[in-house]
Each structure stands twice: as structure tokens, then as C-alpha cells.
N, C-alpha and C positions, 0 to 999 in steps of 0.2 A: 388636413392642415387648414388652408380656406376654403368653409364650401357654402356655395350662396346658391339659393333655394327659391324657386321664384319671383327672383326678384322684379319687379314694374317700377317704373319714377316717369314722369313727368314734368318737366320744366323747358321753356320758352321753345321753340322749334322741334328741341327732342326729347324722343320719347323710348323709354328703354321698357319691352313686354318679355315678363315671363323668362326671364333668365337664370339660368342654372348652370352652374360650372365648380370645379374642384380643381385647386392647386396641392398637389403633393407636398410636402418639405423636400426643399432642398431642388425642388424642378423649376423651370426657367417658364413658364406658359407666356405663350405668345397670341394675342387680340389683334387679327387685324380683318382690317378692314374698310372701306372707302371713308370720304369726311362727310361727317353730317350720320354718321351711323350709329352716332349717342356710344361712342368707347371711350372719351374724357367722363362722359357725366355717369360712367359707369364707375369707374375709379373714383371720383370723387363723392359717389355715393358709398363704397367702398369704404374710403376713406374717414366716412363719417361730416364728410361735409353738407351733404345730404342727407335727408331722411327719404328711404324708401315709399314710394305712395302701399305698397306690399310685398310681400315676402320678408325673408330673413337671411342675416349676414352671422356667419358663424367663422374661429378663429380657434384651431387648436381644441373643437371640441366645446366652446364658450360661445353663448349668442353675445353679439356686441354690436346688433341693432343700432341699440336705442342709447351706447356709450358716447362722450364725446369725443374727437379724434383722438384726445390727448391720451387717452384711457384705452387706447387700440393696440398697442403695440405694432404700430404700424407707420411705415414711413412712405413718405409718396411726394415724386418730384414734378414738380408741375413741366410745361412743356417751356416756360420761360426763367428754370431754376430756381427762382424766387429766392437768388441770395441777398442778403441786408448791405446796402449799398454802404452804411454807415460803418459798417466791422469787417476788419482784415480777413483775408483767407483762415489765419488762425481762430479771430475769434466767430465766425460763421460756424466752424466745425466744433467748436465748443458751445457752443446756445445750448444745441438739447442737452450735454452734459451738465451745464451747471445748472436747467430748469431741473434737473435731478439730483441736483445738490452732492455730485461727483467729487472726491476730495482733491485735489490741489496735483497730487503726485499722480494718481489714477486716471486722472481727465487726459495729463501729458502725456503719458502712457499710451492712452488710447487715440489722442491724437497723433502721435510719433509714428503709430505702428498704421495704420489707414493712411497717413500721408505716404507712408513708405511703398506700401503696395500701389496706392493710386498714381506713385508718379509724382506728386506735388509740393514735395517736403522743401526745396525751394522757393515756394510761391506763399508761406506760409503769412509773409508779412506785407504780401501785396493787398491792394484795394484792390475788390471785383472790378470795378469797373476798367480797369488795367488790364485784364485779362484775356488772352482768345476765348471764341466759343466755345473749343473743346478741353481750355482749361477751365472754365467757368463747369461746361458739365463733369467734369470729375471733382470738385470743390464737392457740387451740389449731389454726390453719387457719394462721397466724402462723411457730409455731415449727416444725413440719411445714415449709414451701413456702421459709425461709428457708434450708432445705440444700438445696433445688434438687435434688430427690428426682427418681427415674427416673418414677416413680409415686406417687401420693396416693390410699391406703384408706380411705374415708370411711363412717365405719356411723354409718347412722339421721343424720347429722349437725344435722337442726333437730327430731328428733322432742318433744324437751324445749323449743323455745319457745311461745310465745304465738304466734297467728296471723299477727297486723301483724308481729313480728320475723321469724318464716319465711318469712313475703312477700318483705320488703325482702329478708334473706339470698338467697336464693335470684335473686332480679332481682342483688343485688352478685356472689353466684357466678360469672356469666355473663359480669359485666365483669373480673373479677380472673382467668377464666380467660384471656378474648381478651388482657389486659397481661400476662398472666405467662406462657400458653402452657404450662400444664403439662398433664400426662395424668391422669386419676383412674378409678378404681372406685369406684363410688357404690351401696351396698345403701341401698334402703328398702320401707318399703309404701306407699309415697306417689306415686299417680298423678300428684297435682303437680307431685311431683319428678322424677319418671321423663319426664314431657313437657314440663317448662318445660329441663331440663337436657341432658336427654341426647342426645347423638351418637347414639348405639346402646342400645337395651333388652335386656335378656334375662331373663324371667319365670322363676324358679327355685319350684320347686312339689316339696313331699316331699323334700328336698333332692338335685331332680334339674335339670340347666337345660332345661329344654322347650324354649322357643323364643326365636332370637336375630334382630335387625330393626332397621327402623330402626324410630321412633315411629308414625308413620301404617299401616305394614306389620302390627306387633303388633297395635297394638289395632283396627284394623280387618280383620285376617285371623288369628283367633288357629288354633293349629294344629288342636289339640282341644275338646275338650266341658270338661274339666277348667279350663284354661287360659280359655275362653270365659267360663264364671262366676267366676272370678276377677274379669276383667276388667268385667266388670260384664253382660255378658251375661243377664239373670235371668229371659229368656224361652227357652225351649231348650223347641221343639216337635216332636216326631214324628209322621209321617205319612209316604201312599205318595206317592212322586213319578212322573208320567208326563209328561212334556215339561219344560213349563213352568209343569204347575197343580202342587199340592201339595195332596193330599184327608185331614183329620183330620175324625173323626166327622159326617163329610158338609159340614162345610165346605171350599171351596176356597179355597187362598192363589196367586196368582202367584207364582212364584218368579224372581230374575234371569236363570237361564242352564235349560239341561235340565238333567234329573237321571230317574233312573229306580231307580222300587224302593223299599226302606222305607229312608229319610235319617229325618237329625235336623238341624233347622235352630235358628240363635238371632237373638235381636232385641234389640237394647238397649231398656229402658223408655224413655230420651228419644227412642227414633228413633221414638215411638208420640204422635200427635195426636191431642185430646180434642175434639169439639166438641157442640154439642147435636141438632144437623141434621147430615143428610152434605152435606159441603161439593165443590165442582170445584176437584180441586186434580191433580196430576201422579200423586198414588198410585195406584198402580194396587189396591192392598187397602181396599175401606173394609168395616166389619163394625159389625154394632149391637150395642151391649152392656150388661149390667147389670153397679150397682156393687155390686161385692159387699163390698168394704171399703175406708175411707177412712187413711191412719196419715198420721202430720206424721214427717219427717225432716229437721227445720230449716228452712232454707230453702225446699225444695223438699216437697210430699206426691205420696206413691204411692198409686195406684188397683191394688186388685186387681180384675179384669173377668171378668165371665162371657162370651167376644166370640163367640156364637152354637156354644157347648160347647166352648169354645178357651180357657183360663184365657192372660191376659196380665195387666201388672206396667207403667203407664204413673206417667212423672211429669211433676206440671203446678206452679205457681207457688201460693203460698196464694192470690194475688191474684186468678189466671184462674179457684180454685177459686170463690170466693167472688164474681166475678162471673156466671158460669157458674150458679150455684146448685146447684150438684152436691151431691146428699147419698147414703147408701145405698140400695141396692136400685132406682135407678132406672134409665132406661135414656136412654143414648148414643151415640153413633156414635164407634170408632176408625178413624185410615186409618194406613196406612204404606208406601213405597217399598218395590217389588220389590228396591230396591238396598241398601233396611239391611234385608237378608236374608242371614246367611252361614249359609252349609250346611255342613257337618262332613264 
């Protein structure tokens, strides 16, 4: 469907090397990755708004390099919808139809039945600027999918709402994808979005694509150390490996599989259990530890741990904090599965 071939660009701070990636028809691909990682200016190269410094952009089998965007069959919502402040919800959703010179019955048609599904057949005579955010992005998800695009570029698309409207957006995504059957590229930095959405991921880091998967594949095998804390990985331990132990300043970790020699292994903080006592549980890790520090990150608090000269990064609930009695400096047992162990 899309497959872009190593593609390079260069322009003011970023810099996109050597990327290659394939969208299916009809699969939902998901780009994410931190900011400043050149995933706008990849879409917009994509798009035709750019010219590649090299490589090649193909479409359905067609290079369309060197076409202008209008000539792409492709649609792409910027991250600030970029609706015409001057034209009502109805006539925004008809712009691309009547540059196509759409007839009169057939434009309403098509506008009737997209409004229908997106929810905004209401809002059809409002001005944008009237609008919530998260009606403003279905307008602009609206006039896009109304030309029945090859493809749909979608950057950051709910980073600008409220929680509860990104919730629901993203749950409607999923139903507007299955009835309308279209293809997209979706950048974000939003692991939400990357896992409640996507078909396929692909983590782009320094504006290079590191590694492509499906969802459970990435985040649970990422390729590198780099890509690993990204992903949230924020335990990355070294030590020598001989079989199956793994020996850091005289502690031993079981590891999943053999390994032999000086490895670097990572552990997500949530794959890491707090308790007071060591408890009988399937872990094959359990270690005693001092807290060495407490921080609140919303919802959830992380523990930084002294776990017998092995610094780990565990997070517990404010609520198991606060029954637990947990304060600084005192000491606790961590356990963890040999199996949320990845090795690099």
C-alpha cells in the first residue's frame, strides 16, 4: 500500500535518516515516539510537502516522490486541524469535494453519510471556531476520509484534548476505522495511542525508525537499551551472566534463558512487587530493600530502592503505599519474574 524506501530529509533542527516502513491497506500503523524525533516532518514529507533529500515514496504500487500533494491521494491532518475559520462545518467538509468538481447531489451524499458516522451531523452549520476540541477533530477527520483517501496522516491527533475527549476519541477511532475501512499513519508519543490503535508500531528515536512490530512484540521485546527506556523500561541493569544467574555487586538475579558474559538486562518498574515480608509467589527474584526515595507521579508513586546494592525504580498505588506504611529509608522485600527480564 505505502512503502517508503529509504527515505533522508533534512530541515531546521530535524533530521529524518534512512527510513523504510510499509503500511498494509486497511491497517492502522502506529509512529511513536519522543518530540523532536522528526515524526511530523516525516508525514509531511510523506505528504508531499516536502521533498525528500533521498529515497523514495511509493503509493499503491506508484512512486509519487516527486507529485504535488494534491496529486497523492492522500489526506493528512495536521496536529492543529487546519480548519478554514471563514467556512462552516459544512462547507470545510466540502472544500475537497468541490476542488473535484463533485456534483451538487453526490457532495451531500457524501457529506450526510461521514457526518453521520463521525457524530457531527448537528454541528454541520456551526463556525469552527464555536467548536470543542474534540469536535473540531472529528470535522477535521470528517473532511479528510470524505475523499476516501488512499491513506490518512494523522499527527498527534488528540494531543490537544482533555483526557475524557481522548478516551472517547480514540475508543470512536476504532469504530469509524472497522465502518469506513480506511488505512492510516498515526505519529504520536502516546503509548495509549500506540496500543489502544494500532495494527503495527514503529518506535522512531533521533529521527531514525528503530523498530517495527506488532504491539505486544515492541513493548515487550524492544530491540535496544535506547528504545527499552523509552519505552518505559527504567531499570537497565549490568552485570556478568553465567547460565541462568546474573551476578551484580555480589547479588544474583535469575534470568529467563542462559546468557553468558557482561549483558545488560531491563525491568519495567511495574513488572517490580512491594511487599513488607517476602512473600510465596512464582518469582523466582525476591531481594530485600531500602527506600531510598518516595515521589507521587499522579496516580501511581515510584520507589526508588537500594535492593541489596542493585538501585531499582518500582511503582505501587498511593493506596498500597499508605496501607503498607511505607516511608523512607526503611526496609522491604522486592520480588520479580525471571520472565519480565529482557536482556539486550
Amino acid at each position: 500500500m505505502l512503502e517508503v524506501k529509504n527515505l533522508s530529509k533534512s530541515w531546521m533542527e530535524f533530521e529524518l535518516r534512512d527510513i523504510c516502513l510499509k503500511v498494509e491497506r486497511q491497517e492502522y500503523f502506529v509512529i511513536l515516539g519522543p518530540s523532536g524525533a522528526g515524526k511530523t516532518l516525516l508525514l509531511e514529507t510523506i505528504a508531499g510537502i516536502f521533498v525528500p533529500d533521498q529515497g523514495r515514496i511509493f503509493l499503491s504500487g506508484e512512486d509519487i516522490t516527486a507529485l504535488p500533494p494534491e496529486k497523492r491521494g492522500i489526506a493528512y491532518i495536521p496536529q492543529n486541524y487546519a480548519l478554514f475559520p471563514h467556512l462552516n462545518v459544512h462547507d470545510n467538509i466540502a472544500f475537497g469535494l468541490k476542488l473535484r468538481k463533485t456534483s451538487r447531489n453526490e457532495m451531500e451524499r457524501k457529506i450526510s453519510e461521514i457526518s453521520e458516522v463521525l457524530g457531527i451531523s448537528h454541528l454541520l452549520k456551526r463556525n469552527p471556531k464555536t467548536l470543542s476540541g474534540g469536535e473540531q477533530q472529528r470535522v477535521a477527520i470528517a473532511r479528510a476520509l470524505v475523499l476516501r483517501p488512499e491513506i490518512l496522516l494523522l499527527d498527534e491527533p488528540f494531543s490537544n484534548l482533555d483526557v475524557e475527549t481522548r478516551n472517547r476519541l480514540i475508543a470512536e477511532m476504532k469504530e469509524w476505522k472497522r465502518e469506513l475501512e480506511f488505512t492510516a499513519l498515526h505519529v504520536t508519543h502516546s503509548f495509549e495511542e500506540a496500543i489502544s490503535l494500532g495494527d503495527k508500531i514503529g518506535v522512531m528515536v533521533d529521527g531514525r525508525l528503530e523498530q517495527v512490530g506488532d504491539v505486544k512484540e515492541v513493548f515487550s521485546r524492544p530491540k535496544n537499551e535506547r528504545i527499552a527506556r523509552f519505552l518505559g523500561f527504567e531499570n537497565i541493569i549490568e552485570g556478568h551472566a553465567s547460565g541462568k544467574a546474573l551476578k551484580i555487586n555480589g547479588t544474583e538475579i535469575e534470568l529467563p534463558f542462559e546468557a553468558d558474559g557482561r549483558i545488560r538486562v531491563g525491568i519495567r518498574p511495574e513488572d517490580i512487587i512491594i511487599s513488607r515480608d517476602a512473600i510465596r509467589t512464582s518469582a523466582r527474584n525476591v531481594l530485600r530493600a531500602k527506600v531510598k526515595s518516595i515521589e507521587e507521579t499522579g496516580a501511581l508513586v515510584k520507589l526508588t530502592l537500594d535492593a541489596e546494592d542493585v538501585e531499582l525504580r518500582a511503582y505501587i498505588t498511593r493506596s498500597s503505599l499508605l496501607e503498607m506504611g511505607i516511608k523512607r529509608d526503611e526496609e522491604i522485600y522486592v520480588s520479580f519474574k525471571a520472565t519480565a527480564i529482557h536482556i539486550f
